[in-house]
mmCIF file of the N, C-alpha and C atoms, coordinates in Angstrom:
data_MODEL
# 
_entry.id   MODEL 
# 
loop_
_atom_site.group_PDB 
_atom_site.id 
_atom_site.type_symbol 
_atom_site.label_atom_id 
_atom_site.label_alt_id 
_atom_site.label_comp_id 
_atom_site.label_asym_id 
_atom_site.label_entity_id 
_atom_site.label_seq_id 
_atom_site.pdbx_PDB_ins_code 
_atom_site.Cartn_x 
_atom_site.Cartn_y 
_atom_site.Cartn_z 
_atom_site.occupancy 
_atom_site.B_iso_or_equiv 
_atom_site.pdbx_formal_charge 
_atom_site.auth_seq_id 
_atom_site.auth_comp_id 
_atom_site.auth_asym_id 
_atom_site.auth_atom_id 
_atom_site.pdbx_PDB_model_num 
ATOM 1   N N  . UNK A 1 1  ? 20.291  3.171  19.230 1.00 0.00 ? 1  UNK A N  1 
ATOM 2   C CA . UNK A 1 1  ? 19.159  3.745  18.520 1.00 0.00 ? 1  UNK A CA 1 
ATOM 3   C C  . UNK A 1 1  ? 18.285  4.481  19.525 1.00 0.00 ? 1  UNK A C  1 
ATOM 4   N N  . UNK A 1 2  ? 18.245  5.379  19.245 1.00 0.00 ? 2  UNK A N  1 
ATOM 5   C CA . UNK A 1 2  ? 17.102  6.251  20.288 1.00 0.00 ? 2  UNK A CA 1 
ATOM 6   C C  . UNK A 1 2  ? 15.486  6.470  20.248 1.00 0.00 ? 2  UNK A C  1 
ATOM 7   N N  . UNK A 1 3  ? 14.853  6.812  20.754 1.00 0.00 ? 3  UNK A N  1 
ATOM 8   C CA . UNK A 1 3  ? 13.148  6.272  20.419 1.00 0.00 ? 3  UNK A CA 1 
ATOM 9   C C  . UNK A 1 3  ? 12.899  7.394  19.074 1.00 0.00 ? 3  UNK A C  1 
ATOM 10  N N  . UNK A 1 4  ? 13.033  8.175  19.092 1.00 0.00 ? 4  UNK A N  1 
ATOM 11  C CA . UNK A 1 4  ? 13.437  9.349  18.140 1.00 0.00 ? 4  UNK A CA 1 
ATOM 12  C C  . UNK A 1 4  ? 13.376  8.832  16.290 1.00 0.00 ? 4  UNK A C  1 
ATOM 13  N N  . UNK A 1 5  ? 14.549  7.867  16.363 1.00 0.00 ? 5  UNK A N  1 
ATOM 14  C CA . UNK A 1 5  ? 14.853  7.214  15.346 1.00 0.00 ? 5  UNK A CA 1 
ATOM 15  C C  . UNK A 1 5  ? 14.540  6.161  15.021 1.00 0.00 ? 5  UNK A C  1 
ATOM 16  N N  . UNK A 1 6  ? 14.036  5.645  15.817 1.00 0.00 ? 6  UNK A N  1 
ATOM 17  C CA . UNK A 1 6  ? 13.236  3.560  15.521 1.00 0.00 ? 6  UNK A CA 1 
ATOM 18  C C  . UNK A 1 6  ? 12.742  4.282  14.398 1.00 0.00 ? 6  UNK A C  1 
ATOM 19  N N  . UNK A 1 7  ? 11.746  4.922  13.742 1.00 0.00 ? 7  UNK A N  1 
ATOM 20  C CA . UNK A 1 7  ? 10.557  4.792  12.794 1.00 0.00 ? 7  UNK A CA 1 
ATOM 21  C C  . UNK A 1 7  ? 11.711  4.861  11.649 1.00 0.00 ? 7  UNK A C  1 
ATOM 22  N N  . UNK A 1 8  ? 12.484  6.039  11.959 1.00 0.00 ? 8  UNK A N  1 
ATOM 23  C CA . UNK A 1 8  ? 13.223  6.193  10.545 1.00 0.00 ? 8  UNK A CA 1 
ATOM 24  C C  . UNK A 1 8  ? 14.176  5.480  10.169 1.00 0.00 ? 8  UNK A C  1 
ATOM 25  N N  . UNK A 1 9  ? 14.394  4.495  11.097 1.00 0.00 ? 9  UNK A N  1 
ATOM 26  C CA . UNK A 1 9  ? 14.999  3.340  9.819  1.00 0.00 ? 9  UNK A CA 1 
ATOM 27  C C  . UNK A 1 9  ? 14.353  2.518  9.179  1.00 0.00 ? 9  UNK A C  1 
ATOM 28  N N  . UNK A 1 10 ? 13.171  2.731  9.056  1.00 0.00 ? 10 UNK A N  1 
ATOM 29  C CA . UNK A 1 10 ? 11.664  1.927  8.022  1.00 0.00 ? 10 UNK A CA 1 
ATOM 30  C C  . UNK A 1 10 ? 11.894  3.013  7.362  1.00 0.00 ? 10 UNK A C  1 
ATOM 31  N N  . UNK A 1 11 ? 11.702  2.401  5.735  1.00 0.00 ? 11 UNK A N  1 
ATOM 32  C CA . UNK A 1 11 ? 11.393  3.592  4.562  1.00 0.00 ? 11 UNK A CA 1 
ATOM 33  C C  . UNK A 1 11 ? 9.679   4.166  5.003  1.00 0.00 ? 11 UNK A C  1 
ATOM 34  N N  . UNK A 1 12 ? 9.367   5.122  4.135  1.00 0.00 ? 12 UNK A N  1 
ATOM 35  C CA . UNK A 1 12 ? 8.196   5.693  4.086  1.00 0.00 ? 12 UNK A CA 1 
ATOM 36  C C  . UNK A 1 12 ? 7.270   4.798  3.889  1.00 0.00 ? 12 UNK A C  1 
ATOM 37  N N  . UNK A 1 13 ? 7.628   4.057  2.619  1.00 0.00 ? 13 UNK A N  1 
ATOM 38  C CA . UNK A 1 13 ? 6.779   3.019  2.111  1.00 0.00 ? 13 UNK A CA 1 
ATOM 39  C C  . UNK A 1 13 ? 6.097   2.545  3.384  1.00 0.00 ? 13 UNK A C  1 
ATOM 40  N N  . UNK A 1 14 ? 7.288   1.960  3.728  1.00 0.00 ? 14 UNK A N  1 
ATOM 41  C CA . UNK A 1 14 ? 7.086   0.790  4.903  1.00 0.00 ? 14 UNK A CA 1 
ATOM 42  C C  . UNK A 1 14 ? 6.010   1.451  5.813  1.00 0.00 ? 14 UNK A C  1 
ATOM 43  N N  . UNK A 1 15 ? 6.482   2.341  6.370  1.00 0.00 ? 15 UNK A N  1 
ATOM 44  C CA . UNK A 1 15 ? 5.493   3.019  7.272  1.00 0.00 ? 15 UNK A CA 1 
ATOM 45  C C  . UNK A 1 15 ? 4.356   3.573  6.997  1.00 0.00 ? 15 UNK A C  1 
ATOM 46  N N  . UNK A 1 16 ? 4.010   4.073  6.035  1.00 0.00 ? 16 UNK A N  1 
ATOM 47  C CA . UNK A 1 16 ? 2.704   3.827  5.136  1.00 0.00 ? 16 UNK A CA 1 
ATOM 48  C C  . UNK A 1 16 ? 2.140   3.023  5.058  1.00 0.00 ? 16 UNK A C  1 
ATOM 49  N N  . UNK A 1 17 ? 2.769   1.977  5.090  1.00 0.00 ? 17 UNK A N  1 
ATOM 50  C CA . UNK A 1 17 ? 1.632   0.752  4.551  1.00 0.00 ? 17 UNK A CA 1 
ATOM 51  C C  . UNK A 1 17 ? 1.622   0.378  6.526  1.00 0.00 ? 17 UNK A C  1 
ATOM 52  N N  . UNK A 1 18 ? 2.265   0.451  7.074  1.00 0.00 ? 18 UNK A N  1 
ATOM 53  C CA . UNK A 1 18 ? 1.840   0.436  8.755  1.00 0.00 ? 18 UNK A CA 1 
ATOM 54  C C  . UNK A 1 18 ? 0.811   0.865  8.703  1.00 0.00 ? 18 UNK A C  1 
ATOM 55  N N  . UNK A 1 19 ? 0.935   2.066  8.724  1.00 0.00 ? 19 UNK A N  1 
ATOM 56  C CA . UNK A 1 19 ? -0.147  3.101  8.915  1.00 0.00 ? 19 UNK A CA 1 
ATOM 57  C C  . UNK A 1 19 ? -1.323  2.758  8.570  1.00 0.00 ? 19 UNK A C  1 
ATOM 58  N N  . UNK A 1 20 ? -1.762  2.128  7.379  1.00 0.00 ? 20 UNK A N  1 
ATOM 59  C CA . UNK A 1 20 ? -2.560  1.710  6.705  1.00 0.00 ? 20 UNK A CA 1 
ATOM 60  C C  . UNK A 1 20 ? -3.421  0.624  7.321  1.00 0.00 ? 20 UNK A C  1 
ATOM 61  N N  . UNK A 1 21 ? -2.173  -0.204 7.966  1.00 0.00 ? 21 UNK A N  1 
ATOM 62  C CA . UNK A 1 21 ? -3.088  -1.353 8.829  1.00 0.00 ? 21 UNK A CA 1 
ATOM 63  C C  . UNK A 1 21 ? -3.467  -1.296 9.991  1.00 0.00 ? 21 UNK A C  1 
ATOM 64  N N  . UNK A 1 22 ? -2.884  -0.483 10.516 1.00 0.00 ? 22 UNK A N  1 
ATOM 65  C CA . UNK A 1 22 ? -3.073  0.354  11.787 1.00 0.00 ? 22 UNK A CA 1 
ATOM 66  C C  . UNK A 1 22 ? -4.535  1.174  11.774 1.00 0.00 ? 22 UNK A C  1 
ATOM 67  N N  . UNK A 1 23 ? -4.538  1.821  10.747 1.00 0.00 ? 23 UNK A N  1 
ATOM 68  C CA . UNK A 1 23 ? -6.413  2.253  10.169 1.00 0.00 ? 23 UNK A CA 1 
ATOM 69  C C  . UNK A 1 23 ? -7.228  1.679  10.263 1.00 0.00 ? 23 UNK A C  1 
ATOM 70  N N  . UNK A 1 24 ? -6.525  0.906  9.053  1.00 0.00 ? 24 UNK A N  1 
ATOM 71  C CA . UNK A 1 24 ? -7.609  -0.500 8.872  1.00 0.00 ? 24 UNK A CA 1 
ATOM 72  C C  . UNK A 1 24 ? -8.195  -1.357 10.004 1.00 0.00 ? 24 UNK A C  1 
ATOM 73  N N  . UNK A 1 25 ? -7.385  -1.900 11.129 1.00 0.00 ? 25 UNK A N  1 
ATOM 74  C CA . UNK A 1 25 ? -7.728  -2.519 11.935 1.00 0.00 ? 25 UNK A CA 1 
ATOM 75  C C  . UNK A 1 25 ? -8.728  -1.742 12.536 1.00 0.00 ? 25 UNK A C  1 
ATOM 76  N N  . UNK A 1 26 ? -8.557  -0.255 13.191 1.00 0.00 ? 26 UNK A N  1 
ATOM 77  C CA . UNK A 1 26 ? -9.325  0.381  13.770 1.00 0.00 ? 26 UNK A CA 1 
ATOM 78  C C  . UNK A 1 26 ? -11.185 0.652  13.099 1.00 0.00 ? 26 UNK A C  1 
ATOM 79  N N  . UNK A 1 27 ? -10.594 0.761  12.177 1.00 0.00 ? 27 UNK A N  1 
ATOM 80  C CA . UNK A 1 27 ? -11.741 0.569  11.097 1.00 0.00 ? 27 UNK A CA 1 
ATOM 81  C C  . UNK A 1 27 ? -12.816 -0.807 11.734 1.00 0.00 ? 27 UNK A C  1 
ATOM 82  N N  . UNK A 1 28 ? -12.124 -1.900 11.704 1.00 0.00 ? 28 UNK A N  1 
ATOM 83  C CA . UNK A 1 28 ? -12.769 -2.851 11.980 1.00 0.00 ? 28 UNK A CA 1 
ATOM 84  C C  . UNK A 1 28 ? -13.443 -3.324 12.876 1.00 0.00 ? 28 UNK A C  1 
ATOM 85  N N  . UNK A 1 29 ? -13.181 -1.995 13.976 1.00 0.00 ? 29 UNK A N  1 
ATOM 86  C CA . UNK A 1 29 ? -13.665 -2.048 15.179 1.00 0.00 ? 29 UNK A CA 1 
ATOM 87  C C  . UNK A 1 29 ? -12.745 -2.595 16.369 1.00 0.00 ? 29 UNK A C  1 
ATOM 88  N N  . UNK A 1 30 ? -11.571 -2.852 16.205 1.00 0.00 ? 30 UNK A N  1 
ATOM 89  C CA . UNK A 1 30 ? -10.848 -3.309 17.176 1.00 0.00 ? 30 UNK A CA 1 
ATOM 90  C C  . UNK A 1 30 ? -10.567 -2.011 17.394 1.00 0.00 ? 30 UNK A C  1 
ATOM 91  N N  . UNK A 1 31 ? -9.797  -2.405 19.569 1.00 0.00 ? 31 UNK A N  1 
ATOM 92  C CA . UNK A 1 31 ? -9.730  -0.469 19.779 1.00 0.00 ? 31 UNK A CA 1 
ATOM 93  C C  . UNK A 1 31 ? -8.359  -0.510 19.664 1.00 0.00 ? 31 UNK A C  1 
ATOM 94  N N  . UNK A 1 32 ? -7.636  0.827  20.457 1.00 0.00 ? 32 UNK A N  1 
ATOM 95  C CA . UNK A 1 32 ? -6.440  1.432  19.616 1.00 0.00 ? 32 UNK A CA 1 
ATOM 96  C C  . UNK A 1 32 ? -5.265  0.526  20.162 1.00 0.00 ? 32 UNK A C  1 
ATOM 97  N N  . UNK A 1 33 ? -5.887  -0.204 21.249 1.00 0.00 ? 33 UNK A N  1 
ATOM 98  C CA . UNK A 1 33 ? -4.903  -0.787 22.045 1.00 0.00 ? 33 UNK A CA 1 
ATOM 99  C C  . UNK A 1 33 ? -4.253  -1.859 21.282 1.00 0.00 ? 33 UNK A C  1 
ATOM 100 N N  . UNK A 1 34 ? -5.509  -3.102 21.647 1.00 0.00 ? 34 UNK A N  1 
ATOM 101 C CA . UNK A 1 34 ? -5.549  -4.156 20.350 1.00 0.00 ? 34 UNK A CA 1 
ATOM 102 C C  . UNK A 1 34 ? -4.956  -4.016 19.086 1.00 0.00 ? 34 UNK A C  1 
ATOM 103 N N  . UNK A 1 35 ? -5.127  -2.794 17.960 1.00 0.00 ? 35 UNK A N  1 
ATOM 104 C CA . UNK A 1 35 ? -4.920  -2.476 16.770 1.00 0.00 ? 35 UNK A CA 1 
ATOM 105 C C  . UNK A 1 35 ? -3.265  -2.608 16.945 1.00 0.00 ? 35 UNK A C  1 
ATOM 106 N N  . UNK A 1 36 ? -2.634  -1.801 17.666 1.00 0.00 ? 36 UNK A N  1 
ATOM 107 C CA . UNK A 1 36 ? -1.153  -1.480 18.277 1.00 0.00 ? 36 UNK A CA 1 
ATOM 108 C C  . UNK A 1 36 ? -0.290  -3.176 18.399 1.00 0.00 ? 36 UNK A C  1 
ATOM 109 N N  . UNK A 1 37 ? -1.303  -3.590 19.203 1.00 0.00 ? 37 UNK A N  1 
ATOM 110 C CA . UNK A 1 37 ? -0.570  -5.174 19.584 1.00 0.00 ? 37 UNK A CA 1 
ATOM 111 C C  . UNK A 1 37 ? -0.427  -5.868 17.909 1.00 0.00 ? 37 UNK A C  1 
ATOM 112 N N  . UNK A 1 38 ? -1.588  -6.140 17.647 1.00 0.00 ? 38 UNK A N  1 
ATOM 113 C CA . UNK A 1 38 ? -1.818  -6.441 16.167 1.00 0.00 ? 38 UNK A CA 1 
ATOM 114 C C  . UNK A 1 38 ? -0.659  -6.080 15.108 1.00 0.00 ? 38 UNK A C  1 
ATOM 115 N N  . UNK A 1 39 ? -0.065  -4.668 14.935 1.00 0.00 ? 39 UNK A N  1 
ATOM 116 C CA . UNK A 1 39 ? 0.542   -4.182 14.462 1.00 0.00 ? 39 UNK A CA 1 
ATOM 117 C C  . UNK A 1 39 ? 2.088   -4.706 14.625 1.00 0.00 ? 39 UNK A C  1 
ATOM 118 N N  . UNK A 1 40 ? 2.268   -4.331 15.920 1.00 0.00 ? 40 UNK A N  1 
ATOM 119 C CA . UNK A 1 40 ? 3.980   -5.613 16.278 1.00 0.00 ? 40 UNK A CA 1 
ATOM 120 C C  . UNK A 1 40 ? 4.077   -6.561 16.066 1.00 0.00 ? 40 UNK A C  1 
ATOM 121 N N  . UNK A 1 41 ? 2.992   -7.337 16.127 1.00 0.00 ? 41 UNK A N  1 
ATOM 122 C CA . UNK A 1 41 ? 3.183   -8.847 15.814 1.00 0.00 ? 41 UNK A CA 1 
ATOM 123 C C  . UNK A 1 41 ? 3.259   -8.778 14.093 1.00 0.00 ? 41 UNK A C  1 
ATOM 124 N N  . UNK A 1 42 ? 2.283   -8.465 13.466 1.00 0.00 ? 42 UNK A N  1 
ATOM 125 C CA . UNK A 1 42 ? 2.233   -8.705 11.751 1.00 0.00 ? 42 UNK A CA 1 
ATOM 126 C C  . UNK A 1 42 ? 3.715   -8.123 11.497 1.00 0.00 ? 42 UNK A C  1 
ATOM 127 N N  . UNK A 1 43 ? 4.000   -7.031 11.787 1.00 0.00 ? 43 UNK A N  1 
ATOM 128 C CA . UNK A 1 43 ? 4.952   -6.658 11.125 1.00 0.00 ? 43 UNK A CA 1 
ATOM 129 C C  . UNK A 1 43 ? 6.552   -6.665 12.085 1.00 0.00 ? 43 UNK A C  1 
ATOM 130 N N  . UNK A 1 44 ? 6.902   -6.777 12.838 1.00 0.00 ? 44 UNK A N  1 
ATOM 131 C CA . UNK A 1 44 ? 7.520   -6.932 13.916 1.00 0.00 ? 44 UNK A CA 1 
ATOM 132 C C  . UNK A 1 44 ? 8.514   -5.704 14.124 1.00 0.00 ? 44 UNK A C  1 
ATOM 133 N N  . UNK A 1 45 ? 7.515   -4.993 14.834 1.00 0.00 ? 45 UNK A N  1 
ATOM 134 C CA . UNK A 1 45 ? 8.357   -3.413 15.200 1.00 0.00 ? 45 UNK A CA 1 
ATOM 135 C C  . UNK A 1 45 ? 7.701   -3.547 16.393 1.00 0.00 ? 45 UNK A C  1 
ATOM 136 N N  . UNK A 1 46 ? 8.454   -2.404 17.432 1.00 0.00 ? 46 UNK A N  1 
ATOM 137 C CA . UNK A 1 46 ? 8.226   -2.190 18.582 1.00 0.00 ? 46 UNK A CA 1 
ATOM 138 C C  . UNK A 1 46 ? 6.741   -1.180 18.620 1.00 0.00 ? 46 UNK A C  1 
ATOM 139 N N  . UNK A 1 47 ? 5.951   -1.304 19.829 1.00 0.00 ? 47 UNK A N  1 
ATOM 140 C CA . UNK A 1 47 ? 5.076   -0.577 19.906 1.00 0.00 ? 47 UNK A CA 1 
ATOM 141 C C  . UNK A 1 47 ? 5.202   0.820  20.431 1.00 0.00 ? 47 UNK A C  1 
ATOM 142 N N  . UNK A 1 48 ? 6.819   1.437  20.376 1.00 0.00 ? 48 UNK A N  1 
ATOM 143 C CA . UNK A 1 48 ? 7.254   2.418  20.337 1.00 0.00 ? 48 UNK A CA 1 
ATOM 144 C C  . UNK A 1 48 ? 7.362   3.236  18.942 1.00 0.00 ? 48 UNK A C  1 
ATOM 145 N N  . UNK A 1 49 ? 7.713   2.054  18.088 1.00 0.00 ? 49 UNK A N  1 
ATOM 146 C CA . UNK A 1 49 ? 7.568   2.280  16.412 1.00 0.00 ? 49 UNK A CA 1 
ATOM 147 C C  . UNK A 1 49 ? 6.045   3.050  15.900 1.00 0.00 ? 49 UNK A C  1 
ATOM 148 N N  . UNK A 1 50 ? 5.480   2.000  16.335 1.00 0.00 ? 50 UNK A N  1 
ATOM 149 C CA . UNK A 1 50 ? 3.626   2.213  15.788 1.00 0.00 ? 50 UNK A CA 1 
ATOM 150 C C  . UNK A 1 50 ? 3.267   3.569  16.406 1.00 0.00 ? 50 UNK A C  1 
ATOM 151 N N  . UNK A 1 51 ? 3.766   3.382  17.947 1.00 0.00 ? 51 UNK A N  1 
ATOM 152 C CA . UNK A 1 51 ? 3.220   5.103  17.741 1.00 0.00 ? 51 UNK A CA 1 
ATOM 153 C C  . UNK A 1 51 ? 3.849   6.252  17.029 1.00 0.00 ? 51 UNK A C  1 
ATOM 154 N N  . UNK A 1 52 ? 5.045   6.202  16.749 1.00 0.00 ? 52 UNK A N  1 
ATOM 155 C CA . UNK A 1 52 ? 5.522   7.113  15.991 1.00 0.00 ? 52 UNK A CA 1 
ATOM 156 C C  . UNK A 1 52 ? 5.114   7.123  14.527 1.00 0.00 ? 52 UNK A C  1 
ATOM 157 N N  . UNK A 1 53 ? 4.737   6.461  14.067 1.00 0.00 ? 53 UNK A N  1 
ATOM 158 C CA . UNK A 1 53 ? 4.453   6.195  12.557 1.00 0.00 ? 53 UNK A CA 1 
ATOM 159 C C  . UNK A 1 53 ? 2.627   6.387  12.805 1.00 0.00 ? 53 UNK A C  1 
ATOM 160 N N  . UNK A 1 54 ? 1.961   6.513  14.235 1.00 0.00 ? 54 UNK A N  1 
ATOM 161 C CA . UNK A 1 54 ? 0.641   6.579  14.107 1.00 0.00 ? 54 UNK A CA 1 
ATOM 162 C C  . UNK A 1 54 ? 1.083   8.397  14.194 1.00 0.00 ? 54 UNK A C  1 
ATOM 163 N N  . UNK A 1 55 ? 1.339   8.637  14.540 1.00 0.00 ? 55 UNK A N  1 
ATOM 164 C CA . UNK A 1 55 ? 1.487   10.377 14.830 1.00 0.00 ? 55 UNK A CA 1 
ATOM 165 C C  . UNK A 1 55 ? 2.045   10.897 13.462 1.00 0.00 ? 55 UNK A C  1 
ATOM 166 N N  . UNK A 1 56 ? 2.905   10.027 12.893 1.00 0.00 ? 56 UNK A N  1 
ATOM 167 C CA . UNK A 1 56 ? 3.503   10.564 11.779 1.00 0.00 ? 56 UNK A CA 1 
ATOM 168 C C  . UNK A 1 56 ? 2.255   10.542 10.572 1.00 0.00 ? 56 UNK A C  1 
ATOM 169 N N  . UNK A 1 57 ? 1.643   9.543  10.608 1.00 0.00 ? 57 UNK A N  1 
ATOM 170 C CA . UNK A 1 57 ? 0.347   9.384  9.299  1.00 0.00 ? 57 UNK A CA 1 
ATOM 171 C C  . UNK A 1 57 ? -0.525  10.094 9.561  1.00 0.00 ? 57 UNK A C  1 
ATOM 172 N N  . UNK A 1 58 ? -0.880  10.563 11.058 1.00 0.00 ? 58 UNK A N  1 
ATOM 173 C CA . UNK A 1 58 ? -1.965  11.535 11.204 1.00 0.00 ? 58 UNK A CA 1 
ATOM 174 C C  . UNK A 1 58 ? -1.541  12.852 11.019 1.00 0.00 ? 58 UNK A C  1 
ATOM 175 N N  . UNK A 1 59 ? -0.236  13.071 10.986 1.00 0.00 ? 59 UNK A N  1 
ATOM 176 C CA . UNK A 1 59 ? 0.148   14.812 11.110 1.00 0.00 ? 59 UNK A CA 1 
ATOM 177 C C  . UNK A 1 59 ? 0.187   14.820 9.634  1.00 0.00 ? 59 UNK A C  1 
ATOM 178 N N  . UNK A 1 60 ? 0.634   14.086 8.753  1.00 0.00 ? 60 UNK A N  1 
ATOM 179 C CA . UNK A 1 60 ? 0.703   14.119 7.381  1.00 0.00 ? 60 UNK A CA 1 
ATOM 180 C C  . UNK A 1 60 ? -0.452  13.444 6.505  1.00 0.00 ? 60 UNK A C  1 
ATOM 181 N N  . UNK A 1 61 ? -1.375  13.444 7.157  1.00 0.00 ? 61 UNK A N  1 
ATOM 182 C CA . UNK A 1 61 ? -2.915  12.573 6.167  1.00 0.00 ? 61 UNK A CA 1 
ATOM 183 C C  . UNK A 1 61 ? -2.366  11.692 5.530  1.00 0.00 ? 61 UNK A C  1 
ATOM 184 N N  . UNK A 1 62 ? -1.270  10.829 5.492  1.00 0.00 ? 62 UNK A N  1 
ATOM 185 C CA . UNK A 1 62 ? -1.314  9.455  5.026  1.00 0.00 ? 62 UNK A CA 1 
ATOM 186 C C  . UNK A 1 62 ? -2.922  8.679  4.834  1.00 0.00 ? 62 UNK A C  1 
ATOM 187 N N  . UNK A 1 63 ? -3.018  8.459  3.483  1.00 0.00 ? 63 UNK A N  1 
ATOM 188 C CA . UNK A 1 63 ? -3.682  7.249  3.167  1.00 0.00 ? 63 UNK A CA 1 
ATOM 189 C C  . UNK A 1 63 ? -4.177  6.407  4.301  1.00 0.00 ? 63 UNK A C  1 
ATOM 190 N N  . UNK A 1 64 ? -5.443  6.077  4.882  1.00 0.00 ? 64 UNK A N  1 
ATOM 191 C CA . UNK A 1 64 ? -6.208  6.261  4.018  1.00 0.00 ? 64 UNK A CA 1 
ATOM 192 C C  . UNK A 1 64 ? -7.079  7.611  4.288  1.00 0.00 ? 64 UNK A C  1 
ATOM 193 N N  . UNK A 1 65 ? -6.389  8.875  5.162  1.00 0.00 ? 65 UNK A N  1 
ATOM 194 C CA . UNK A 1 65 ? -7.169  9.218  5.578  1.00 0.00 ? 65 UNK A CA 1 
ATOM 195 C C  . UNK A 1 65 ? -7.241  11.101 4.797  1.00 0.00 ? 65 UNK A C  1 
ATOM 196 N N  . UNK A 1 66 ? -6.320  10.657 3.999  1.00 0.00 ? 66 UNK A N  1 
ATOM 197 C CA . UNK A 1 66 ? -6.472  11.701 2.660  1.00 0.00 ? 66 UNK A CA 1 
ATOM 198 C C  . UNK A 1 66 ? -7.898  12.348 2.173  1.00 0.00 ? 66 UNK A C  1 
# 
């Protein structure tokens, strides 16, 4: 699997709703670092994943930031 492709073997869904908590956390005031760690553990993807799916929700206004 190449770094390229980690995200896309998660459906959209899936990565949407990442994305979402990945917001959310930031929202809450935790910083981007923290939010990231947070993110592998709840859902258990690499923090190679999260950034690709954070770049992917921001280039495409994913929810919540529509």
């Amino acid at each position: 699997m190449t770094p390229d492709t980690d995200s896309q073997e998660l459906s959209e869904n899936r990565r949407k709703e990442i994305f979402f908590a990945l917001v959310e956390a930031q929202d809450q005031r935790m910083d981007v670092a923290g939010s990231r760690r947070l993110i592998v553990e709840r859902f258990g993807v690499s923090e190679n994943q999260v950034r690709q799916i954070e770049r992917e929700g921001m280039d495409n206004q994913w929810p919540p930031l529509e």
